[in-house]
KOLLUM-693386 format. One record per atom (N, C-alpha, C, O, CB): x, z, y; residue in three letters. Coordinates in steps of 0.05 Angstrom, whole numbers, padded with zeros to 5 digits, always signed. Glycine has a CB too. Example, Ala and Ser with C-alpha at 12.3 -4.5 7.8 and 13.67 -1.06 7.14 Angstrom:
BEGIN
+00264+00156-00114ALA +00246+00156-00090ALA +00264+00156-00066ALA +00285+00169-00066ALA +00226+00181-00089ALA +00257+00142-00045SER +00273+00143-00021SER +00258+00157+00001SER +00268+00161+00023SER +00282+00114-00012SER 
This chain:
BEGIN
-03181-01861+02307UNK -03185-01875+02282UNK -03163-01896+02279UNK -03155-01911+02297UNK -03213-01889+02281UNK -03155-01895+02259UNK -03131-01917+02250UNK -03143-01949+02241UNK -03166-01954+02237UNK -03112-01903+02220UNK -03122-01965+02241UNK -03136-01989+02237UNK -03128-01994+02208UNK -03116-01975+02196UNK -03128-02014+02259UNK -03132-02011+02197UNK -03127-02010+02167UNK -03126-02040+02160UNK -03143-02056+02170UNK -03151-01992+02148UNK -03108-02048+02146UNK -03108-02068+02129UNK -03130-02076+02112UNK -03139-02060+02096UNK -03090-02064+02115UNK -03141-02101+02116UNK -03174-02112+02103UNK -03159-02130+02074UNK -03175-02144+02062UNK -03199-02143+02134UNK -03141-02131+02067UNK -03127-02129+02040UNK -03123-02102+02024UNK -03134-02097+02003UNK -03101-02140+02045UNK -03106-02086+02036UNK -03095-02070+02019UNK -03106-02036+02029UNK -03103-02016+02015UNK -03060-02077+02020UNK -03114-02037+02048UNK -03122-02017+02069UNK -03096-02003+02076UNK -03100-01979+02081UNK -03145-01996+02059UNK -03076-02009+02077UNK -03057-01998+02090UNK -03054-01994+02118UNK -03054-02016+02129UNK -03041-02009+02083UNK -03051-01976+02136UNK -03045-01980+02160UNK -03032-01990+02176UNK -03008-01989+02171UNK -03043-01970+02165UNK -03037-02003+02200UNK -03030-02027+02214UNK -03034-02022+02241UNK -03050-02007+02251UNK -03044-02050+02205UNK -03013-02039+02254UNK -03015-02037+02284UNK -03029-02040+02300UNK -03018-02060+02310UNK -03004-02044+02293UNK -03054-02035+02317UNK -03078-02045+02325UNK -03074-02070+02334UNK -03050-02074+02333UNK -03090-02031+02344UNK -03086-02088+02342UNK -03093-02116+02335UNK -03087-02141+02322UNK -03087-02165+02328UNK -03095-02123+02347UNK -03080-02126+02299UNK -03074-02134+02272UNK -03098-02126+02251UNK -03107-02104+02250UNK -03048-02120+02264UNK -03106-02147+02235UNK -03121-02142+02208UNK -03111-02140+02187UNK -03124-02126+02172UNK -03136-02158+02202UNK -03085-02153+02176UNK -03070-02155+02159UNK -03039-02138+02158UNK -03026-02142+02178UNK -03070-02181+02160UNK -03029-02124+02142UNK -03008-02113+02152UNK -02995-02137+02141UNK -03005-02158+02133UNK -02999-02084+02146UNK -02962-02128+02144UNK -02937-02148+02150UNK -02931-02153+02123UNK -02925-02176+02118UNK -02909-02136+02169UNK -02930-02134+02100UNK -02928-02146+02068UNK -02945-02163+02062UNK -02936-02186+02057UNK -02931-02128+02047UNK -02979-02158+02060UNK -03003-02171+02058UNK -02993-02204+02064UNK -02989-02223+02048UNK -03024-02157+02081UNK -02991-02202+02090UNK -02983-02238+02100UNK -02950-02251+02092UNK -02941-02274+02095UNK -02983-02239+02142UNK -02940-02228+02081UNK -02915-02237+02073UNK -02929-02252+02049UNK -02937-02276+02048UNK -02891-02212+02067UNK -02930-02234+02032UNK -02943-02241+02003UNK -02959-02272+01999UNK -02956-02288+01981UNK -02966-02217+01996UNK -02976-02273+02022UNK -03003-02295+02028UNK -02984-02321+02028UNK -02985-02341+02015UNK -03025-02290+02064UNK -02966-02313+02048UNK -02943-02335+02061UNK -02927-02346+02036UNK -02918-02369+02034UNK -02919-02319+02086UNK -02924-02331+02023UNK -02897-02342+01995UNK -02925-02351+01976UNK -02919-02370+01961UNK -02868-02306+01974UNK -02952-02343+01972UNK -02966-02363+01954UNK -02973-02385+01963UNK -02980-02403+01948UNK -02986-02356+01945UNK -02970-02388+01995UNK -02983-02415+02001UNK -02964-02440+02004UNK -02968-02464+02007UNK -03000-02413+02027UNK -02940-02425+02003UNK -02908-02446+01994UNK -02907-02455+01969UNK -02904-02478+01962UNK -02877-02430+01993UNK -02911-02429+01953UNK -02917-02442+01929UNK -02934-02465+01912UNK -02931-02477+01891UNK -02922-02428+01922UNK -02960-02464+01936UNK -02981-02478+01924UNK -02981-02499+01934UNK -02997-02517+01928UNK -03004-02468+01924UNK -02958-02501+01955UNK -02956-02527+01969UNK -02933-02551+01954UNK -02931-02575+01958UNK -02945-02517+02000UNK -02922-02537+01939UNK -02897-02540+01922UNK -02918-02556+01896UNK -02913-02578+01885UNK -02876-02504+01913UNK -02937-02542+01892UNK -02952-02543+01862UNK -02966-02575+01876UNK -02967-02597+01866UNK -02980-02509+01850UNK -02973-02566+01899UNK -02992-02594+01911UNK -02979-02624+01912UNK -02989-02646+01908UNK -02999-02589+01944UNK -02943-02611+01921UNK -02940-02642+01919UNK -02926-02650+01902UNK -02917-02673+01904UNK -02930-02655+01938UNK -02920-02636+01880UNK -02914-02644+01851UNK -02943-02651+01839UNK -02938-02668+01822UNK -02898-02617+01833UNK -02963-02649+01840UNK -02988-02659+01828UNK -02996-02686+01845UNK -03011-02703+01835UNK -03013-02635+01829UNK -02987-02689+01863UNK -02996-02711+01887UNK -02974-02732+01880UNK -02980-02755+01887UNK -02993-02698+01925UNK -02945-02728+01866UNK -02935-02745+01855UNK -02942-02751+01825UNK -02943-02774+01816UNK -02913-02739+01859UNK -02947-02736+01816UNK -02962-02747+01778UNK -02980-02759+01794UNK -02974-02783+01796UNK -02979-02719+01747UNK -03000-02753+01807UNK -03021-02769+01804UNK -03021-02801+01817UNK -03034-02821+01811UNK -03042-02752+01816UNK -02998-02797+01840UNK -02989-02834+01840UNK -02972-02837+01818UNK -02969-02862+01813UNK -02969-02846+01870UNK -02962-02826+01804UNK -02954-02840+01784UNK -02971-02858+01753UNK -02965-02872+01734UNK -02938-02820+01778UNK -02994-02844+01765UNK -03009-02846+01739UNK -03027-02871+01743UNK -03033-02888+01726UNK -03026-02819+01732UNK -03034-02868+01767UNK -03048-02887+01782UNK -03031-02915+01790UNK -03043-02934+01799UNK -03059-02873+01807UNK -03009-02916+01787UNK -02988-02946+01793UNK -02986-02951+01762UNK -02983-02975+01756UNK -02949-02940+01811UNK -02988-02939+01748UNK -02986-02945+01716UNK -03013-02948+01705UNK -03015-02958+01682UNK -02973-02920+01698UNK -03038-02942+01718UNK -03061-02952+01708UNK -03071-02982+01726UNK -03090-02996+01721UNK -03083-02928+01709UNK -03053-02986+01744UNK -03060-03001+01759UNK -03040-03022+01754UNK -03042-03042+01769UNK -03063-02991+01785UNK -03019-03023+01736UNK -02995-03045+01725UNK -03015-03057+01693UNK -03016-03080+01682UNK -02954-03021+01714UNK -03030-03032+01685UNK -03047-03045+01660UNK -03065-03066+01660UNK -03066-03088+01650UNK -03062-03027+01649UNK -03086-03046+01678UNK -03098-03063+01692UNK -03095-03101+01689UNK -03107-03117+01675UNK -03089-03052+01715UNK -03077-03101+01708UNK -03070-03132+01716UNK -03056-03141+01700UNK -03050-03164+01708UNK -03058-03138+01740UNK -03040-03132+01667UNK -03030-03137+01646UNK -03062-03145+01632UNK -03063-03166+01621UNK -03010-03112+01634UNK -03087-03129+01633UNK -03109-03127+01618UNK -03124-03162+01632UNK -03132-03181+01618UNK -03129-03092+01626UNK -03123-03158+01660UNK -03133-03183+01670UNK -03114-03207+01659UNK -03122-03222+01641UNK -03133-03182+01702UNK -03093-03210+01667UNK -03074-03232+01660UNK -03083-03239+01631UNK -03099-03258+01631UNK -03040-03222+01661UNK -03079-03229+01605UNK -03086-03236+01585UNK -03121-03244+01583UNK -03123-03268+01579UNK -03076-03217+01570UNK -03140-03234+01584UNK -03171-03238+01597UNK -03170-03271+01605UNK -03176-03291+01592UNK -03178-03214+01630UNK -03159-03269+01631UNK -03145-03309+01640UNK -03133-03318+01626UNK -03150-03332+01614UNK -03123-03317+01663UNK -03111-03321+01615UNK -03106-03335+01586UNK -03127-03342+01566UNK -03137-03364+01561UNK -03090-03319+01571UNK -03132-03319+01558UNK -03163-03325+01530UNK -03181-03343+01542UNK -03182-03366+01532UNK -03187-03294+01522UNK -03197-03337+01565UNK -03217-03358+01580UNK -03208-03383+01585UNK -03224-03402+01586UNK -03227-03349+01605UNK -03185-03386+01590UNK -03170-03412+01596UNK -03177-03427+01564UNK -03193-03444+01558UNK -03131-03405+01605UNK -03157-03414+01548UNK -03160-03428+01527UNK -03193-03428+01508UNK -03201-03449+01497UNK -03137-03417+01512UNK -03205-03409+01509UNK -03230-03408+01495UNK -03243-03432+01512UNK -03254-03451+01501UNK -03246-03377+01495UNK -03242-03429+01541UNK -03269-03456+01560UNK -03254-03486+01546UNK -03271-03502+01542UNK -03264-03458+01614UNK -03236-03492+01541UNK -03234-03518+01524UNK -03258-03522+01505UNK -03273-03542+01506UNK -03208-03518+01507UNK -03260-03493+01482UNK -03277-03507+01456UNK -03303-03518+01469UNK -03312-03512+01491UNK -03287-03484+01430UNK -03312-03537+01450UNK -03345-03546+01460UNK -03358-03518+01452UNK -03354-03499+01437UNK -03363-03579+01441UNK -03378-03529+01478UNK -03400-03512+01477UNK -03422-03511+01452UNK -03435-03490+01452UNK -03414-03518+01501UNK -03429-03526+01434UNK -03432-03529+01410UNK -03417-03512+01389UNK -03425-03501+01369UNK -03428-03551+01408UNK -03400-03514+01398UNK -03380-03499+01372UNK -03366-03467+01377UNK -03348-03457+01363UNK -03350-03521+01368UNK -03376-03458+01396UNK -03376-03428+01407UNK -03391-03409+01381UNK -03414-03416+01379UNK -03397-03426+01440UNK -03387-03397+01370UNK -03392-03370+01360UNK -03400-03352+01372UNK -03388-03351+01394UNK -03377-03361+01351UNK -03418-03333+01368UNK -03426-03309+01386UNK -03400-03293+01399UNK -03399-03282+01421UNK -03444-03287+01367UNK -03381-03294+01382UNK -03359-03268+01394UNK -03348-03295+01409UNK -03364-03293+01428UNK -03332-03245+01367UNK -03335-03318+01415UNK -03331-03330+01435UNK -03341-03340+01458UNK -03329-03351+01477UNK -03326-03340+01428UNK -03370-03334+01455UNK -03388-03329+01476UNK -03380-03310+01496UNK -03371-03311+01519UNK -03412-03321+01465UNK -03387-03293+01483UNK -03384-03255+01498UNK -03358-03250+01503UNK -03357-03231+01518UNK -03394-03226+01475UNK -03333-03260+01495UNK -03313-03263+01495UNK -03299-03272+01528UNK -03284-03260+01542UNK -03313-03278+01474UNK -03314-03302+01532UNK -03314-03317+01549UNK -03329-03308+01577UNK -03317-03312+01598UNK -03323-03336+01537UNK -03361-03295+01574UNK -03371-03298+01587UNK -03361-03265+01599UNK -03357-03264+01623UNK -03396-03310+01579UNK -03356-03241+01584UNK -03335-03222+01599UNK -03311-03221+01603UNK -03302-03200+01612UNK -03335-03203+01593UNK -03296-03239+01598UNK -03271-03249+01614UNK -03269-03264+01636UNK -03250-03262+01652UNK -03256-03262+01601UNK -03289-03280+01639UNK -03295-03288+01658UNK -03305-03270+01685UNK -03300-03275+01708UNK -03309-03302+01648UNK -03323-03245+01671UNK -03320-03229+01697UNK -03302-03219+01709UNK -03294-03219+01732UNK -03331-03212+01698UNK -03290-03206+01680UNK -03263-03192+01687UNK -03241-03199+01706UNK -03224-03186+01719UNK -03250-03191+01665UNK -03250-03235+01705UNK -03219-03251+01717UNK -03227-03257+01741UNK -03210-03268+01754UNK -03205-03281+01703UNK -03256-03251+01756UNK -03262-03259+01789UNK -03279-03285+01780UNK -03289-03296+01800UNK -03229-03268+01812UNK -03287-03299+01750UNK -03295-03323+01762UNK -03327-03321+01772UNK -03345-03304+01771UNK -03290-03347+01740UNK -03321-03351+01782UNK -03357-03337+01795UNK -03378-03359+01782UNK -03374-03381+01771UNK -03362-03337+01841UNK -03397-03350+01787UNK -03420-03354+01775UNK -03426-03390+01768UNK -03440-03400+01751UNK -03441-03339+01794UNK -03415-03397+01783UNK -03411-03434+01784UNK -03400-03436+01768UNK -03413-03439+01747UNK -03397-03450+01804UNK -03371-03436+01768UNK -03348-03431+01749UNK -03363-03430+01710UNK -03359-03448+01693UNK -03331-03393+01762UNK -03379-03405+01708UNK -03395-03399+01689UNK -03409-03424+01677UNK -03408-03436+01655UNK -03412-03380+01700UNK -03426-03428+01705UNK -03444-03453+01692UNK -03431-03479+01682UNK -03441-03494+01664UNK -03463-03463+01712UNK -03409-03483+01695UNK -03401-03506+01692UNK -03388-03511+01669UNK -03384-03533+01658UNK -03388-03511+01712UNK -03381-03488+01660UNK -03369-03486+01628UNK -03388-03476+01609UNK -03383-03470+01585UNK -03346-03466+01625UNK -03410-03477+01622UNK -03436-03465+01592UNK -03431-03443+01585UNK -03434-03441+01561UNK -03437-03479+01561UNK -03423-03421+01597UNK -03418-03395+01591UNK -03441-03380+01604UNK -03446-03379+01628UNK -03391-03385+01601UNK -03456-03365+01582UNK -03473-03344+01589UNK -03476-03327+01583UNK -03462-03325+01563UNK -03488-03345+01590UNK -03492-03296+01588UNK -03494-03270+01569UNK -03512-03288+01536UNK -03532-03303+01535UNK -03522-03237+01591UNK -03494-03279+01516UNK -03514-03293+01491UNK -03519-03265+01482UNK -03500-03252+01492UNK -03498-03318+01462UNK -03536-03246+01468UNK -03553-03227+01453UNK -03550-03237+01427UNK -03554-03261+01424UNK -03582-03223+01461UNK -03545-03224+01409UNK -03544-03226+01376UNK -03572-03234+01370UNK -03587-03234+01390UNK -03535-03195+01358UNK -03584-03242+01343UNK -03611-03245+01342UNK -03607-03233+01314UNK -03594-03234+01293UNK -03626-03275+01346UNK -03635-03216+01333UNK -03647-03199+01299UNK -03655-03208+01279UNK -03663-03231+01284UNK -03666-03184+01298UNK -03660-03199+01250UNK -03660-03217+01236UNK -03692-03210+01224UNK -03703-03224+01208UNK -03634-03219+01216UNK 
């Protein structure tokens, strides 16, 4: 009995499963896909150092606004300078002290 290729069933040299084209073939897709891998493994740090430059462009401005919005009195806050304040404030690391000490809290719209 002959042995046969478990790809193509071609015949093959006994203790071999694969003949010599079969693994040729296997061998040039997995270069290929290695080629495809680290061209995708570079977009994807690329994409990720550019969401991660926004990011801290998105925070930086966030700190600015809270800087300047925690001046107004707390009296004279508006709902959107509220909510404004009090999620920039997360956004920017401050912590929960920080919050109180400037009268910043979650405010809810009121129904009418």
């Amino acid at each position: 009995m002959e042995d046969r290729c478990v790809c193509c069933g071609g015949i093959i040299p006994e203790g071999r499963q694969v003949c010599y084209d079969c693994e040729y073939i296997v061998n040039e897709k997995v270069k290929e896909f290695s080629k495809v891998w680290d061209f995708l493994k570079k977009a994807c740090d690329a994409i990720v150092k550019t969401i991660q430059e926004f990011w801290n462009s998105i925070k930086k401005l966030f700190k600015d606004w809270v800087e300047v919005l925690a001046r107004i009195p707390k009296n004279k806050r508006d709902y959107q300078t509220q909510r404004l304040l009090y999620y920039g404030s997360i956004i920017t690391g401050k912590s929960n002290n920080w919050r109180r000490m400037h009268g910043i809290q979650m405010v809810r719209r009121r129904r009418l």
